[in-house]
C-alpha angles and dihedrals in degrees: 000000000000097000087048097057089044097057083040089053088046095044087052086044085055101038091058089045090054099049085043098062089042093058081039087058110036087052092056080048095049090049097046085054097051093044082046091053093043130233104287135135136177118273117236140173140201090249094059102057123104118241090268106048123074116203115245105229081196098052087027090221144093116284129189110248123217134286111288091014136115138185116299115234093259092040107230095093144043133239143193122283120244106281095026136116131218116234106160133030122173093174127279123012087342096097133120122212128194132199118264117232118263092248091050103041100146119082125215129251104264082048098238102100132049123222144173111259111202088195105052145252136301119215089260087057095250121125112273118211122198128256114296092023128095127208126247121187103169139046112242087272104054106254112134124242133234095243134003120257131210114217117207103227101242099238096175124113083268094074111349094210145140151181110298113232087262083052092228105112145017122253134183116267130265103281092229088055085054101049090038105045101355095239142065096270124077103220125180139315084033123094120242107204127155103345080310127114116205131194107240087211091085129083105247121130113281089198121060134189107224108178138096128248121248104182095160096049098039106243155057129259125204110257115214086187086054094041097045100045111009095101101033082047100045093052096043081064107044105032097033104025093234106187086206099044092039075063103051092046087052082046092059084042097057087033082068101053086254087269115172124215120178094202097044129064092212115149096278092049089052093048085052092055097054091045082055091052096040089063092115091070145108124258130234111244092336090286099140098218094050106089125190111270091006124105113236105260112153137024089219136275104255123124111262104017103115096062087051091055102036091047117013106078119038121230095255101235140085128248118194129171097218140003134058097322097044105169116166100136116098106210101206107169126177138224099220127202131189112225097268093060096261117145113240109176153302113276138198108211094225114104095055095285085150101021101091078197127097121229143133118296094246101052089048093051090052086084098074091048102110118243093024117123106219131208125167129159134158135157118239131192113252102235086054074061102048093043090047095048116027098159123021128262114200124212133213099196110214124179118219132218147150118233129205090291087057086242112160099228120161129228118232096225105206127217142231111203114194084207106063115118114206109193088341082312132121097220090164093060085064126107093217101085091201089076096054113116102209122209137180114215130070147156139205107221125021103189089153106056096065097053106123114192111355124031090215090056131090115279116253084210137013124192123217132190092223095167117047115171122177109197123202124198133204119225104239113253088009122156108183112054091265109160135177128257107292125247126219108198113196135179122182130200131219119232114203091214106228106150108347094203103063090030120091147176140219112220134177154192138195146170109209124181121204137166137170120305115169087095091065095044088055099053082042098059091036090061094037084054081053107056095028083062085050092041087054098052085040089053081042096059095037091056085047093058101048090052091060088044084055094045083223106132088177121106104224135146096273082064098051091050089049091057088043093052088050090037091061096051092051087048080050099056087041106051071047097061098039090045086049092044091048102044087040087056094044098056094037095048098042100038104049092027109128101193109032100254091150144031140200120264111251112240089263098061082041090076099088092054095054082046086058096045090046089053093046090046092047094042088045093050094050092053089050089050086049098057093033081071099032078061089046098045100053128118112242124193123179100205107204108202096183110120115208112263100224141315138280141199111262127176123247122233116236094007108066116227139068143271145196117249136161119274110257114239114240116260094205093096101056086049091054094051084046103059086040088056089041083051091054094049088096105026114133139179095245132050106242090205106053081037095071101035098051085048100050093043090058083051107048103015101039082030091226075159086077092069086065097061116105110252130079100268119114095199131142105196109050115199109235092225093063122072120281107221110214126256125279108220093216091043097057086044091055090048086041099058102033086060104052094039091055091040089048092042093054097047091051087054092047087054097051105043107030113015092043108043086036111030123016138344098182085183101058090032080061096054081048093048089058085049098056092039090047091234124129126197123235104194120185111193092170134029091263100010124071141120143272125221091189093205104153101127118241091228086070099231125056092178096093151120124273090257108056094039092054085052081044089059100041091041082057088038092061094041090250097141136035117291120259098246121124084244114053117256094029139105097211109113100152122076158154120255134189125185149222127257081224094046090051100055090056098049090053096050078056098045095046091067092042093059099032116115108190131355124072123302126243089212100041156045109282095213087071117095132249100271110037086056091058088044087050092045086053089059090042087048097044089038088051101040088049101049076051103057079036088061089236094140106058095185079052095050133143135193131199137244147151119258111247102247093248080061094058090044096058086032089232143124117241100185115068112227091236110162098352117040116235131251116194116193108232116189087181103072096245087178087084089075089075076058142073085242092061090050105049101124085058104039083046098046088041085054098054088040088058093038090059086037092069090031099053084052110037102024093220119121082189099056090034088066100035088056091040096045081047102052087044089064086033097063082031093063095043087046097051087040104051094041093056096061089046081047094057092025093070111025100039081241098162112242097219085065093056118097 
C-alpha cells in the first residue's frame, strides 16, 4: 500500500508539472505570436460608438452595456433606459436598472426610484411641469412622494418669484422685471434684453450698433456677444451702476479698438454716454477721466494732451545701475478682468503675461530689467491661439514704485493703440503726438467678438495684438535715473479664420529706451562745424604747398580737384574722430554710469552716426585712392655712380677684326636695388594679418563684443541661458574701434622701438643697400619736389670681388675712409629736394626719350632703334643726374639747408628754387611717403573703416575681417603690380628681375 501511494503521490507530482510546462508553453507561444504580429489595436473614439455601447477610457474602444441600458450624454458611461430604475451603481458603465411599474412610469431625477408624473414625461422618462412650476418629488425631509407635483412659482408682490433655469426651485425676479412692470414678466411696451427689462420711458438709445470693428480688414462683422449683451450691458451700467456691468461695457469698448465714433451708438459711444451722464459723480483718486463705477478707458480726447502726460510729470522714483540704491527692475503689475467685467486678480507682468511668445522664464522676465533693450518675435499657428485664449483677459498696467516715504503707489502707464479710429480716422498712426488719443485697457486675443451667429461656434474673425512696445523715456539733465510715465504702443491684426491649422501669425514684443537727443546733435554738429573749418585751412595749406611743389603759381582746376582731393581726406579724419569720440563716450558713460543720467540712442536716432561713419569711410577711401596713385605716378631714377675699371679688345661685327672698348659696368646691381625698392613698397609698421585676427579674437574669444549689447551690464562672459539683448550699432563701432586703435597703436610702438632697433629696418637697410652697391636714388614726387637716397660708396666701386668688399666694410667700420653723406664728413644720405624750373627741363628732354616707344629722338641719331635710343637716353639721364649732384652745371646748381621747423610742421617749402634748386637734409626718412610705411595712420584708420563698414552692415566680426584681411592683399597685389611696370616703364629695369 505504501509503495502504491507513493507511486500515486509521484504520477500527481508529474501530472502538475506537466500542466504546468504546457501553460508554460503555450504562454511563450502565445508571446512570440503577439510580438510576431506586432503591438497594434484598432483605433476607436467616443463618436463612433452605437447607443448602446460607452467607450472604455481604460481599453480605449467601444463596449456593450447591460441589459435595459443606453449611452450616457459624455459617452464613456451607460445609463438607465427610459422607464427604468437604477438599483445598483458601482460607478461608471457597472450599473443595473430595473423596469418601473406601470402605475409608476416616471423616474426621478437622480435616476434610482420610479414615480407617477400628472403632468407627463419628458423624453428621458422623468415628469415634465409646465412653464412657471417647479417639480418636487420629495417632502423637507427626503421621503418620496406618491406622485410629483408641480408648484406654481408665487409672482405676485407678495413674493415676486419664479422657476429657477433647472426648474427646482423658485427664486426672486430679475431686479430690473420688478421696478419696470412690478412683476416677473416684461410686457409691452418694456424691453426685454439680456435677461434685463427696461423701461422704454427713459432716454437711452433705442438703435444700437452691434458689430466689431474691423478697421484692418475693412469691414465690420456681426457680432452675436454685442448683440446678446450690448444693450443689457450698457443699461445695467448706466441706470443701476452695476460695477460688473460698468466692465464689461468698458470690455466691448476696448474689443473694438476704443474707437469713437460721434454718428454711430457702438459700445465706445455708449460708454461715452454714460460717462456724460455720469458727470455728477465722484472721481477715483482725483484722476479726471476715472469716473465712479466706470472703468478708466481713455485719457481724454483734447489736442495736445498726450505730450503733457507722456512728458510733463516725472515717475517719482530712481533707477541706477549699481550702488546702494541699485534699481534696475521695472515692477509693472496688472488689474485683470475676465470679459464679463468680473475681477480676476492682481498680476505682476513677469512670467510672459504680455509676451504671445514662449520662452524660459528667465529670458521673458529680461524685459522688465531696466536699461535693457528687449526684442522678442516669433510666429505661432492659429488654432494654438484659439486653444490658449479662448475668451479674452483685459489688462490696466500700473507701474509700481516706492517713493521717499518707502510707500509702495502704482503708475497708471497709458497706451497708444495704433488701432483707434477717431471719427473714421487713425489719429494714433500719426507723428504729431498732439493728435494721439491715449487709452488704458488692452488685451491680447479677442476670439469672442467675431462670433456671428452662435457664441459655441467657430469665430468668423479673431483679433490679435501681434506688435507690443513699452517706451521708456528719460527725463532730460537728469542725474538720478527719473524717467517719464511709460507708454505701451499696441497694434492688433485682424485673421480672417479660414483653416486655423495651416494659418499662422508673427508677434512681437519689445522694450525700447529712449531720451532726448537733440543736446548731443547739437554738440555734434557743432564739433563737426569746428574741425570742418580746420579741415578746410589744413586742405588750404596742403593745396599751397603743392602748388609751390608744382611751380605752378596759377589757380586752375587742377588745383581745385586737388583741394578737393586733400580736403576729403581731412573730412575724412575729422567725421573719424567725431564718430570715435562719440561711440568712446557712449560706452564709457552708459556702462559704468551709477544713477541713470544717460541712455543709449535707439537705432533710429543711430542713423546719423552711421551717416557719419559711411562719409568717413567714403571720404577715407578716396584719400587712400589719391596717394595710391600719387605712389604709382612718381618719377624713379637709379643713379649708378660705378665707373668702368679699364678696356678690352671686342670684335667688330661686319669688319672683321677687333677693337678696344671700356669695360661695361654690370647692371646687376641696379636690378638688385630695383626689386629691394619694388619689396618696400608695402611694407608697413603693423602686421595686417595679426592685426585682424587679434582683433577678432578680443571680439569673439574674450567676448569684448558683449560690451556692445544694449543693457547695463559691463560683462564680458554672457550665460546662454539669460537673455541676449541685441547690438547697438554705436556701440559695436565704439568697441570696434577702441580695439583696433590700441592694437594698432601697440604694434606701431613694438616696431619702433624693438623690431626695428633689434631685428630689421628694411627702410634704412635699403639706403644701405644704394651705398654698398654704389646706386642713389633720384625720386621726383612733383614736377619740381622730390627726394634724394645719396647712395654713391665712398670706396668709389661696388662691382668687386668678396674680398675686397669684406676689406671695404671693416675699413668703414674703423672710420678709415670718408663718411657716406652727400656733404663730406657727414652720415645724411637721405634729403628734400626741391628743383629748378631749369633743372627740370632739362630732366624732362632726357626723360621723353627714355620713355618714348616709337617716333625720332630729340638727343639722339633716328636711325637708331627703339631701343638703343632708350638705352642711349639712360646714359644721357644717369650721366646728366651725376655731374648734377656732382655740381658740374653751375647754371643747374643746388645748395643745401635745414627746413624751419614751421616748415616741417605744414610740411611745406617756404623758399622758391629760383636759380639753384634746394636740398633739405631729412634725417626721417621722408622718402617713405612715396610707401605704404610713411602712410600707416591712413592705411590703419582706412582698415577699421572698412572692418565696421561691413559690420555695421552685415553684423558679423567674422566677415568683417575675412572681407578686411581680403581687400588689404587686394590693394597689395594692384600696388606691387602696378609699380612694377612704372618701375620698368621709366628706368628700362627688366620685369623678369623684379620679385
Amino acid at each position: 500500500m505504501e509503495t502504491r501511494g507513493g507511486a500515486w503521490v509521484v504520477m500527481a507530482g508529474w501530472c502538475v508539472f506537466s500542466s504546468g510546462a504546457v501553460t508554460a508553453f503555450l504562454l511563450w507561444v502565445l508571446l512570440r505570436v503577439s510580438q510576431a504580429q506586432g503591438y497594434f489595436l484598432p483605433f476607436r473614439q467616443p463618436e463612433t460608438c452605437d447607443h448602446n455601447q460607452y467607450f472604455d477610457i481604460s481599453a480605449l474602444t467601444c463596449v456593450q452595456c447591460g441589459d435595459n441600458q443606453k449611452q450616457d450624454a459624455q459617452g464613456t458611461s451607460c445609463v438607465c433606459l427610459p422607464g427604468f430604475q437604477m438599483i445598483s451603481s458601482n460607478g461608471g458603465p457597472d450599473i443595473i436598472c430595473k423596469k418601473c411599474p406601470d402605475n409608476m412610469k416616471g423616474v426621478t431625477e437622480d435616476g434610482w426610484d420610479c414615480i407617477s408624473c400628472p403632468s407627463g414625461l419628458t423624453a428621458e422618462g422623468k415628469c415634465h411641469c409646465p412653464t412657471g412650476h417647479i417639480l418636487v418629488e420629495r417632502n423637507v425631509n427626503g421621503t418620496l412622494l406618491p406622485q410629483a407635483n408641480c408648484e406654481l412659482c408665487d409672482d405676485t408682490e407678495n413674493s415676486f418669484t419664479k422657476a429657477n433655469a433647472l426648474e427646482n426651485r423658485c427664486i426672486r425676479c430679475e431686479p430690473t422685471f420688478i421696478n419696470a412692470s412690478r412683476s416677473c414678466a416684461c410686457s409691452e411696451p418694456n424691453i426685454l434684453t439680456g435677461g434685463l427689462c427696461i423701461s422704454n420711458k427713459g432716454s437711452f438709445p433705442s438703435h444700437l450698433l452691434s458689430t466689431a470693428r474691423l478697421g484692418e480688414l475693412g469691414m465690420s462683422s456681426a457680432s452675436e456677444w454685442f448683440a446678446k449683451y450690448l444693450q443689457s450691458t450698457a443699461i445695467a451700467c448706466w441706470m443701476y451702476a452695476n460695477l460688473t456691468s460698468c466692465q464689461a461695457l468698458g470690455n466691448m469698448c476696448v474689443m473694438n479698438m476704443n474707437s469713437l465714433d460721434t454718428v454711430t451708438f457702438d459700445a465706445c459711444r455708449l460708454f461715452q454716454l454714460v460717462f456724460e451722464k455720469t458727470a455728477g459723480l465722484s472721481t477715483v483718486h482725483s484722476i479726471s477721466f476715472w469716473r465712479q463705477n466706470l472703468p478708466w478707458l481713455f485719457y481724454g480726447e483734447q489736442a495736445g494732451l498726450a505730450p503733457q502726460i507722456l512728458s510733463t510729470a516725472p515717475l517719482p522714483a530712481n533707477f541706477s545701475f549699481t550702488g546702494q540704491n541699485q534699481n534696475t527692475k521695472l515692477k509693472f503689475v496688472a488689474a485683470s478682468y475676465d470679459i464679463r467685467g468680473y475681477f480676476l486678480k492682481w498680476q505682476t507682468l513677469e512670467g510672459g503675461v504680455l509676451q504671445l511668445c514662449p520662452d524660459t522664464e528667465t529670458r521673458l522676465n529680461a524685459a522688465y530689467s531696466f536699461g535693457t533693450t528687449y526684442q522678442q518675435s516669433c510666429e505661432i499657428s492659429v488654432s494654438k491661439i484659439l486653444a490658449d485664449f479662448p475668451t479674452p483677459v483685459f489688462y490696466d498696467i500700473y507701474l509700481e514704485y516706492t517713493d521717499k516715504n518707502q510707500h509702495q503707489n502704482i503708475w497708471a502707464v497709458p497706451v497708444l493703440n495704433l488701432n483707434l479710429q477717431h471719427n473714421k480716422l487713425f489719429v494714433n498712426q500719426d507723428s504729431d503726438p498732439s493728435k494721439w488719443i491715449l487709452t488704458r485697457r488692452i488685451f491680447l486675443v479677442d476670439a469672442i467678438s467675431g462670433r456671428e451667429n452662435d457664441l459655441g461656434s467657430q469665430p468668423r474673425v479673431i483679433r490679435i495684438a501681434t506688435q507690443i512696445s513699452l517706451s521708456i523715456s528719460l527725463v532730460p539733465n537728469t542725474k538720478n535715473g527719473n524717467i517719464y510715465p511709460p507708454l505701451i504702443t499696441i497694434a492688433y491684426n485682424d485673421i480672417d479664420i479660414k483653416d486655423p491649422k495651416s494659418q499662422s501669425v508673427k508677434v512681437s514684443f519689445s522694450v525700447k529706451y529712449e531720451m532726448n537727443q537733440g543736446e548731443a546733435f547739437v554738440q555734434t554738429n557743432i564739433a563737426l562745424g569746428v574741425l570742418g573749418g580746420l579741415a578746410i585751412l589744413s586742405s588750404l595749406l596742403k593745396t599751397a604747398g603743392w602748388k609751390r611743389r608744382i611751380g605752378s603759381p596759377m589757380i586752375d582746376l587742377q588745383t581745385v580737384m586737388k583741394f578737393l582731393l586733400y580736403y576729403a581726406g581731412d573730412l575724412a579724419n575729422v567725421f573719424f574722430i567725431i564718430t570715435v569720440g562719440t561711440g568712446l563716450y557712449w560706452i564709457i558713460f552708459f556702462k559704468a554710469q551709477k544713477s541713470v543720467s544717460v541712455l543709449l540712442p535707439m537705432p533710429v536716432q543711430e542713423e546719423h552716426f552711421v551717416t557719419y561713419v559711411g562719409c568717413a569711410f567714403a571720404l577715407k577711401a578716396l584719400q587712400f585712392l589719391h596717394k595710391i596713385i600719387s605712389q604709382i605716378t612718381i618719377d624713379i631714377f637709379f643713379i649708378d655712380w660705378e665707373r668702368p675699371k679699364g678696356k678690352v679688345l671686342k670684335a667688330v661685327e661686319g669688319e672683321g677684326g677687333v677693337r678696344s672698348a671700356t669695360v661695361p659696368v654690370s647692371i646687376w646691381r641696379t636690378y638688385f636695388v630695383a626689386n629691394e625698392w619694388n619689396e618696400i613698397q608695402t611694407v608697413r609698421k603693423i602686421n595686417p594679418l595679426f592685426q585682424v585676427l587679434t582683433v577678432l579674437f578680443f571680439l569673439e574669444v574674450v567676448g569684448f563684443k558683449n560690451l556692445a549689447l544694449m543693457d547695463s551690464s559691463s560683462s564680458l562672459s554672457r550665460n546662454p541661458s539669460s537673455y541676449i539683448a541685441p547690438y547697438s550699432r554705436i556701440l559695436r563701432y565704439a568697441v570696434t574701434t577702441a580695439l583696433w586703435l590700441v592694437i594698432g597703436i601697440i604694434q606701431i610702438v613694438f616696431f619702433a622701438a624693438f623690431y626695428e632697433r633689434f631685428v630689421e629696418d628694411k627702410i634704412r637697410q635699403f639706403v644701405d643697400l644704394c651705398s654698398m652697391s654704389n646706386i642713389s636714388v633720384f625720386l621726383l614726387s612733383h614736377k619740381c619736389f622730390g627726394y634724394y637716397i645719396h647712395g654713391r660708396s665712398v670706396h668709389g666701386h661696388a662691382d668687386t670681388n668678396m674680398e675686397e668688399m669684406n676689406m671695404n666694410l671693416k675699413r668703414e667700420a674703423e672710420n678709415l675712409c670718408s663718411q657716406r653723406g652727400l656733404v663730406p664728413n657727414t652720415d645724411n644720405q637721405t634729403f628734400q629736394i626741391a628743383v629748378s624750373g631749369q633743372m627740370r627741363q632739362h630732366y624732362d628732354r632726357i626723360h621723353e626719350t627714355l620713355t618714348r616707344k616709337n617716333g625720332p629722338a630729340r638727343l639722339l641719331s633716328s636711325s637708331a632703334s627703339t631701343f638703343e635710343q632708350s638705352i642711349k637716353a639712360y646714359h644721357a639721364m644717369n650721366k646728366f643726374l651725376g655731374s648734377f649732384i656732382d655740381h658740374v652745371h653751375k647754371e643747374m646748381d643746388y645748395f643745401i639747408k635745414d627746413k624751419l621747423l614751421l616748415e616741417r610742421v605744414l610740411g611745406m617749402e617756404f623758399m622758391e628754387p629760383m636759380e639753384k634748386s634746394i636740398f633739405y637734409n631729412d634725417e626721417s626718412y621722408s622718402f617713405s611717403s612715396m610707401l605704404y610705411y610713411g602712410n600707416e595712420a591712413t592705411l590703419l584708420i582706412f582698415d577699421l573703416l572698412f572692418f565696421c563698414v561691413v559690420d555695421l552692415a552685415c553684423q558679423n566680426f567674422i566677415l568683417a575681417a575675412f572681407l578686411t584681411y581680403l581687400q588689404q592683399e587686394i590693394f597689395r597685389f594692384i600696388r606691387n603690380t602696378v609699380g612694377q611696370k612704372n618701375l620698368v616703364t621709366k628706368t628700362l629695369v627688366d620685369q623678369r628681375f623684379l620679385i
